[in-house]
C-alpha positions as CSV (number, residue, x, y, z in Angstrom):
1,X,0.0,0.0,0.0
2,X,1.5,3.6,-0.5
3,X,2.2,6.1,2.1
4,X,-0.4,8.3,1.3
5,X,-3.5,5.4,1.3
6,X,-2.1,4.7,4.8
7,X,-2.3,7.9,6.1
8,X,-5.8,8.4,4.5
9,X,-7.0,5.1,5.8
10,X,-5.9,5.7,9.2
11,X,-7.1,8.9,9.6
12,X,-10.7,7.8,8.6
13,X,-11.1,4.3,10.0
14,X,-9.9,5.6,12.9
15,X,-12.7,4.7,16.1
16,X,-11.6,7.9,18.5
17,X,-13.2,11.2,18.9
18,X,-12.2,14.3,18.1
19,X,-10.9,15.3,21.2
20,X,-8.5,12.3,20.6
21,X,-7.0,13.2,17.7
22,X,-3.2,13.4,19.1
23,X,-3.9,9.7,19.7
24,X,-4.7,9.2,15.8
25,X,-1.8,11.6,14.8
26,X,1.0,8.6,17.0
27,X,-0.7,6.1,15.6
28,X,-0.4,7.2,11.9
29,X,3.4,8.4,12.5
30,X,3.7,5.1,13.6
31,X,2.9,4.0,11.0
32,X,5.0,6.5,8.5
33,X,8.0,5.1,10.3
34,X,7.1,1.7,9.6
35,X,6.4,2.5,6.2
36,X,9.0,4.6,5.7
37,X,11.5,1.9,5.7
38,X,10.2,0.1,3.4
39,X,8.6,2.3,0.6
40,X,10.3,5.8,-0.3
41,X,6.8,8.5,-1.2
42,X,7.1,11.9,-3.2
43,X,6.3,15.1,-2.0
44,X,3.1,15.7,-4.0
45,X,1.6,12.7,-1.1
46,X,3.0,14.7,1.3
47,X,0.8,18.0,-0.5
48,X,-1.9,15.9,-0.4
49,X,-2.6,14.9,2.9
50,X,-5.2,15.8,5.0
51,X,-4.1,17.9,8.1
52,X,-6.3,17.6,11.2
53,X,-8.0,21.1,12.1
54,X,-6.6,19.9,15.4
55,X,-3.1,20.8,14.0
56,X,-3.6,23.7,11.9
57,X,-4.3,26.5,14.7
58,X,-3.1,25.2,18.1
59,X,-5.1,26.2,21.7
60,X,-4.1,29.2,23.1
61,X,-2.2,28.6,26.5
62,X,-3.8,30.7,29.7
63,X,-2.4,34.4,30.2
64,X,-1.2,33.2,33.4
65,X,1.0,30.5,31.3
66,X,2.3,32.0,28.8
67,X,5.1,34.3,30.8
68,X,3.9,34.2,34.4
69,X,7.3,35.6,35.3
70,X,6.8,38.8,33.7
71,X,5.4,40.9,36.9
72,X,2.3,41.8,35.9
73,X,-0.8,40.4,37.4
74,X,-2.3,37.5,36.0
75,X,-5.4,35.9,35.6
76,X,-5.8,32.2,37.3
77,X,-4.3,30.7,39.6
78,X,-1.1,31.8,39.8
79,X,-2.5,35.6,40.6
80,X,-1.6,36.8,44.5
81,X,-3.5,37.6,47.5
82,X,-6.0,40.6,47.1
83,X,-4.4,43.3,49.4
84,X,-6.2,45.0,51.7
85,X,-6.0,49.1,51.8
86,X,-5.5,51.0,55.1
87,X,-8.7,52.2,54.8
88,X,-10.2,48.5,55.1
89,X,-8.2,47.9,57.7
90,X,-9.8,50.3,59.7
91,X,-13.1,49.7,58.7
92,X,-13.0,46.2,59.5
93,X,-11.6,47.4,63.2
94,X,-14.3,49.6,63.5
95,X,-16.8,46.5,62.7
96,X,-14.7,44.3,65.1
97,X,-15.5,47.3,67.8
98,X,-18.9,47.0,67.4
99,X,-18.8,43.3,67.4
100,X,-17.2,44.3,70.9
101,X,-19.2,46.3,72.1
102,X,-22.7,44.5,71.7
103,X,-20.6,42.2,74.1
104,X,-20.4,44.1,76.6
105,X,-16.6,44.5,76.4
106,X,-16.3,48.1,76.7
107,X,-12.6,48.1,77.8
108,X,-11.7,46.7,75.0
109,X,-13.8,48.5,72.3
110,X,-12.1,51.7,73.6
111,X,-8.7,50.0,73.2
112,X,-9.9,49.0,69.5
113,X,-11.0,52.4,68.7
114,X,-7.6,53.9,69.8
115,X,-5.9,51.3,67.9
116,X,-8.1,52.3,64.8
117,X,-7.4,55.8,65.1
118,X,-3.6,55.3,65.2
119,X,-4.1,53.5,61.7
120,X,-6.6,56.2,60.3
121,X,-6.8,59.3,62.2
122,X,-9.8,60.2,60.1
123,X,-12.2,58.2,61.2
124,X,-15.0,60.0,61.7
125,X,-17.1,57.3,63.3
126,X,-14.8,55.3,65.4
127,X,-13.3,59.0,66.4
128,X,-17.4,59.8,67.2
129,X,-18.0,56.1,69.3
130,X,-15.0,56.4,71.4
131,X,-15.9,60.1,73.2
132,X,-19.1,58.9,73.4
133,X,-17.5,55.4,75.3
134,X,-15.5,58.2,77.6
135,X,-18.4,60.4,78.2
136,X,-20.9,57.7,79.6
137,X,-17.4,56.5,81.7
138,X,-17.0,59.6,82.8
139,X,-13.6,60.5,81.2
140,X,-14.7,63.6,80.0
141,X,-10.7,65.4,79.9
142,X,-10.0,62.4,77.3
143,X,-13.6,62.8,75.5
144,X,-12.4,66.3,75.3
145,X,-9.0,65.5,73.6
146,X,-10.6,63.0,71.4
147,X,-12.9,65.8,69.7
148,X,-10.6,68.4,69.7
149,X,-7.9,66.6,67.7
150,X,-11.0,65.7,65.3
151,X,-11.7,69.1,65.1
152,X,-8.5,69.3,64.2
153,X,-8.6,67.4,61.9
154,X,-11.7,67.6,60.1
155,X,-13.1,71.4,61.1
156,X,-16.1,70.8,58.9
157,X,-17.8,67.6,61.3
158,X,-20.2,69.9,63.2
159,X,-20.9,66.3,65.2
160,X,-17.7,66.9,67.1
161,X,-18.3,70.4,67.9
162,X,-21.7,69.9,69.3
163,X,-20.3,66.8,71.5
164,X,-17.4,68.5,72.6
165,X,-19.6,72.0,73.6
166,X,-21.9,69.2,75.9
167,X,-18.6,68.4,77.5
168,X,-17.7,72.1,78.2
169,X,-21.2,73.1,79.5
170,X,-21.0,70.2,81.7
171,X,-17.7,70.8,83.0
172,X,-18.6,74.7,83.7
173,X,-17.0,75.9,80.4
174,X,-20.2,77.6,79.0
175,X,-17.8,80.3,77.1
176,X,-15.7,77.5,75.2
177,X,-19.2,75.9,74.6
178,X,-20.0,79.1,72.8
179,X,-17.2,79.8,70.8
180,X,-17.3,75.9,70.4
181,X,-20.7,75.8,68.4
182,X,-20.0,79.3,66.9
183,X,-17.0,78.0,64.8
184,X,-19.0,74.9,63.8
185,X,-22.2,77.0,62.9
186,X,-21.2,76.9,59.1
187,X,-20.9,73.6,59.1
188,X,-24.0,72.3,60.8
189,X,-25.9,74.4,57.9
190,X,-29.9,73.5,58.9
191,X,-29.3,71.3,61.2
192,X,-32.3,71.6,63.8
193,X,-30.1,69.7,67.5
194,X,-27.6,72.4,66.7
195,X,-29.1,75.1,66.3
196,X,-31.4,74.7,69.6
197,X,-28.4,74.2,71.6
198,X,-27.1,77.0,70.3
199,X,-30.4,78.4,70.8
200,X,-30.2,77.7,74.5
201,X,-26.6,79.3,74.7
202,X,-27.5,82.5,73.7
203,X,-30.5,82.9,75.6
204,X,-27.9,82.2,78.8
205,X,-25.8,84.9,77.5
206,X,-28.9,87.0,77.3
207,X,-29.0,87.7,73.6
208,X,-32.6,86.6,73.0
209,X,-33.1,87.9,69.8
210,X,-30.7,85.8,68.4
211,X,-31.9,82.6,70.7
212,X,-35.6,83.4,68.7
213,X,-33.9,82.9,65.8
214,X,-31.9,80.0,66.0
215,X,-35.0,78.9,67.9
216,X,-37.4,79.0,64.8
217,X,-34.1,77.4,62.5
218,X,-34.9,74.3,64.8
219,X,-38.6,74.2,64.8
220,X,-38.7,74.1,60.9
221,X,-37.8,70.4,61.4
222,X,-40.1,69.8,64.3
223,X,-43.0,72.5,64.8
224,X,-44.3,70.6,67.7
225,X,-41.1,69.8,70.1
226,X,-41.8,70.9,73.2
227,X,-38.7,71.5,74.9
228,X,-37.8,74.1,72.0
229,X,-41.3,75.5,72.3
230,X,-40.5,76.5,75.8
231,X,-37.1,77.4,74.7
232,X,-38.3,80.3,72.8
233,X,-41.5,81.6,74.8
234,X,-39.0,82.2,77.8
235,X,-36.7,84.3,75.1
236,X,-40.0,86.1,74.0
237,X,-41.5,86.7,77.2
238,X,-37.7,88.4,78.1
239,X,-38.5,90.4,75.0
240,X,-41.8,91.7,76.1
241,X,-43.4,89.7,73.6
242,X,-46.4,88.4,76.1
243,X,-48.6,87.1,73.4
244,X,-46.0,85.2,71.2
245,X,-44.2,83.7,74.4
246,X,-48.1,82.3,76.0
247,X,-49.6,80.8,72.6
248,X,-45.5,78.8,72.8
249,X,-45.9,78.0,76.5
250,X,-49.5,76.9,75.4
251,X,-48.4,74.7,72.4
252,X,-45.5,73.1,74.6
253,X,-48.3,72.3,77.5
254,X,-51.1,70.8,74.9
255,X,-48.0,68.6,73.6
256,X,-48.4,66.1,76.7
257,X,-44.6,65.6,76.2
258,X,-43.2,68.0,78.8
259,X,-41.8,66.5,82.1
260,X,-43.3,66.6,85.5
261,X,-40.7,69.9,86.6
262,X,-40.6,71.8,82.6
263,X,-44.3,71.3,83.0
264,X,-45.0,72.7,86.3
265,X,-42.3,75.7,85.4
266,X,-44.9,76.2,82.0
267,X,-48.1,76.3,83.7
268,X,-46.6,79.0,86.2
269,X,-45.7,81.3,83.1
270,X,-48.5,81.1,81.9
271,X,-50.1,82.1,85.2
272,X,-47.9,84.9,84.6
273,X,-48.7,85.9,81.6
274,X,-52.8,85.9,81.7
């Protein structure tokens, strides 16, 4: 038989599939050695031999294979550990603080919030948790430090300057409360908890025209809330505004929301003011 019927006739009697065509390609070489010896073929048989598609256009290897040396990432499996940013670092401290902390281990959730703000000193809600951990502990020099240094650092977190002017009021520093809240005022913009307390820091410095107004900034949010209801009837009634200050007095009574003491200190004004 010539080399080229061979070929032909193993290439199409042959019983594997596709997949194995390397298997058909040794067994036909095998074959073409064999033959080889024994009957010499021209190179119009070799022209007109049927390639396997197999052959023609070879897989492509994996990125990752084909220079995983080259120090770029790779796909697959020779690609390396995802690294983890500063920033996730200390987010996932501050989760492991709160993990903490609904355990009851308060000692060590103001350990891990230290820690965190070692790593990122920016941290505007582990910096916020932690004076709030010192406050209820009564570490209120250390709350103090805490928010200062994140006023500091971020001058526009009107959070921290409301938390730290609680600290000063309580500690007798009603000045540094005010100059406290005044440099955060820009930054709170509308909101209605700082204004009121501001609110309630002028009216001590008697400047109750500007308590009314920081007053009525607050009760946009909240028309009915007592306390601030009272807050600004005792500024108007220091005004000479009788009328204004009883229909607030009024509103803050009819709320039901008032405690036993503001409500027996309301109903005396009004007493007052009829």
């Amino acid at each position: 038989m010539r080399l080229i019927d061979t070929l032909r006739a193993g290439l199409q009697q042959s019983r594997f599939a596709p997949r194995s065509m390397v298997a058909v390609v040794f067994v036909v070489l095998f074959v073409v050695v064999v033959q080889a010896r024994a009957e010499p073929f021209a190179s119009d048989d070799l022209k007109a031999l049927p390639v396997p598609q197999a052959l023609v256009k070879p897989p492509e290897l994996p990125k990752a294979l084909v220079n995983p040396f080259d120090g770029s990432p790779s796909d697959g499996a020779l690609k390396g550990p995802k690294r983890v940013t500063q920033q996730q670092r200390a987010d996932n401290l501050y989760k492991h603080a709160l993990a903490q902390l609904l355990l009851g281990r308060g000692n060590d959730v103001v350990r891990s919030l230290y820690h965190l703000l070692a790593l990122d000193a920016d941290h505007v809600r582990a910096r916020q948790l932690l004076a709030a951990l010192l406050v209820e502990g009564r570490a209120l020099d250390e709350a103090a430090i805490v928010l200062r240094e994140g006023l500091q650092r971020s001058p526009g977190e009107a959070v921290f300057s409301m938390a730290l002017a609680r600290i000063e009021v309580e500690i007798g520093q009603e000045d540094s409360a005010f100059e406290t809240l005044t440099h955060g005022l820009q930054a709170a913009a509308d909101d209605p908890q700082y204004h009121a307390f501001y609110a309630v820091l002028l009216q001590r410095a008697h400047r109750h025209s500007d308590a009314v107004q920081h007053y009525l900034l607050a009760l946009r949010s909240d028309p009915a809330m007592a306390t601030w209801l009272v807050g600004i009837a005792i500024s108007w009634q220091a005004q000479g505004q009788s009328r204004d200050a009883e229909e607030a007095f009024t509103r803050a009574r009819d709320g039901g929301l008032l405690s036993a003491p503001v409500l027996a200190f309301v109903e005396q004004q009004l007493r007052q003011l009829r």
